[in-house]
C-alpha positions in Angstrom: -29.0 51.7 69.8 -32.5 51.0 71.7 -31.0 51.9 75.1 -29.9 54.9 73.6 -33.0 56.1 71.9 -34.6 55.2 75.5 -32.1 57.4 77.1 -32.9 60.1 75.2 -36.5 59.9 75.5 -36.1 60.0 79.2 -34.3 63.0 78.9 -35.3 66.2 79.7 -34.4 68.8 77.5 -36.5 71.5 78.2 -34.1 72.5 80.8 -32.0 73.7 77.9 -34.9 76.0 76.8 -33.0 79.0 74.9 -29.4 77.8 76.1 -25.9 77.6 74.1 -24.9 73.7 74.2 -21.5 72.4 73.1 -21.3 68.8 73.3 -18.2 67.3 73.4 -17.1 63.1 74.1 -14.9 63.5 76.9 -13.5 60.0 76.6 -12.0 58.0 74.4 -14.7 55.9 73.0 -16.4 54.8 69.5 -19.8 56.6 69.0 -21.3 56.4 66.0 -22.5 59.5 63.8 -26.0 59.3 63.7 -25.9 59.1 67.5 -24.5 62.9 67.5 -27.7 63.5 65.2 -30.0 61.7 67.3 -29.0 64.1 70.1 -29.3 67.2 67.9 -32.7 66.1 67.0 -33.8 65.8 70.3 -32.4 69.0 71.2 -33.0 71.4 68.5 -36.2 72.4 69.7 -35.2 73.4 72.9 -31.8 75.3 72.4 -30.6 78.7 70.8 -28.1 77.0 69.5 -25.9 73.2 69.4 -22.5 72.4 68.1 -20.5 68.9 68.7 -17.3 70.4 70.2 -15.6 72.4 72.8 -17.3 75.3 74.6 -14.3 77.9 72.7 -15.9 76.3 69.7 -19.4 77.0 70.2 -18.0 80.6 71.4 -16.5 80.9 67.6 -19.3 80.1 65.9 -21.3 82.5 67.6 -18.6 85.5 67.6 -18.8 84.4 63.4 -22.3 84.8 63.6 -22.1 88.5 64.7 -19.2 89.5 63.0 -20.5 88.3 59.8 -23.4 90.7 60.7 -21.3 94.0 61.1 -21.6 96.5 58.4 -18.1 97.6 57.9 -18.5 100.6 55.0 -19.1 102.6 58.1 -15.0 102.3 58.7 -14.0 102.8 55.0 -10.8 104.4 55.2 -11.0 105.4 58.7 -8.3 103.9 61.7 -10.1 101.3 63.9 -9.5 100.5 67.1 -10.0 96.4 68.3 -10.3 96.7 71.7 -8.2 94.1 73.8 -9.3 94.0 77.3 -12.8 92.8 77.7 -14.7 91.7 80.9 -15.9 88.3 78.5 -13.1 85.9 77.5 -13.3 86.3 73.5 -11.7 83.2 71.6 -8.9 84.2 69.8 -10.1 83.7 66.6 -12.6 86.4 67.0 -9.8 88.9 66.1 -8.4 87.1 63.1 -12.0 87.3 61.6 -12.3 90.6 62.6 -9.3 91.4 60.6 -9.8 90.0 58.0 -13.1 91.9 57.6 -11.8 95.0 58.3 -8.8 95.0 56.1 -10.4 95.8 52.8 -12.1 99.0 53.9 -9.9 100.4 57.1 -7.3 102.6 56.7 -5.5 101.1 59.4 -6.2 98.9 62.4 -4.8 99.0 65.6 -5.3 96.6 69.0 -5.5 97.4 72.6 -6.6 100.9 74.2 -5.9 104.3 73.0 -3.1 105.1 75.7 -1.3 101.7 74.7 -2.2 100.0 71.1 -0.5 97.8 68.6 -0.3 98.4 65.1 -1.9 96.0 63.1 -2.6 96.9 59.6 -2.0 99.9 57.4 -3.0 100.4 54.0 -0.1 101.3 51.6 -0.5 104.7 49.9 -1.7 104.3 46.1 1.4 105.5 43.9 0.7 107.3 41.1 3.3 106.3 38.9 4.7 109.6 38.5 8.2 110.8 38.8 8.8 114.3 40.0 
């Protein structure tokens, strides 16, 4: 634990200064949890953001982070179009979430570009309950 703490205070970690950090234990060994704290402590005041995994997961969290943030009622019962080629890689889960807020207030939802899209989702017609 000492030559860890040391390590850490040797560290510079303002060369993080307002980056996105994933951390992730490439090899198979034991490290303890407070360790992973230790290193968050350390790094918080430096970083935008941290998260203890995989670079796709730190992309996650962030694409959460905005889509949480979208106000959707400007889509209520309109078609929406996700767009599926994009010059950024976007992790795949992005779209699920995306979905999933969408869904309640869309009419529909499609995925791709205008000249070639997918259907996704379409909202079922209310019936009335009438016979004619």
């Amino acid at each position: 634990e000492s030559r860890f703490r040391e390590s850490i205070k040797a560290t510079d970690f303002s060369k993080y200064d307002n980056h996105y950090v994933a951390i992730i234990c490439s090899t198979d060994a034991i490290i303890p949890q407070w360790a992973w704290m230790l290193l968050q402590s350390a790094l918080q005041p430096h970083v935008k953001k941290m998260v203890l995994g995989s670079q796709e997961l730190l992309e996650t969290i962030l694409y959460k982070e905005i889509i949480d943030k979208i106000d959707v009622s400007e889509y209520h019962d309109l078609p929406v179009m996700i767009k599926g080629c994009s010059n950024k890689p976007v992790p795949l889960m992005a779209y699920t979430m995306l979905t999933e807020k969408l869904m309640p207030v869309a009419r529909s939802l499609m995925y791709g570009e205008a000249c070639s899209s997918v259907p996704v989702y379409k909202r079922k017609k209310p019936t009335t309950g009438r016979k004619d």
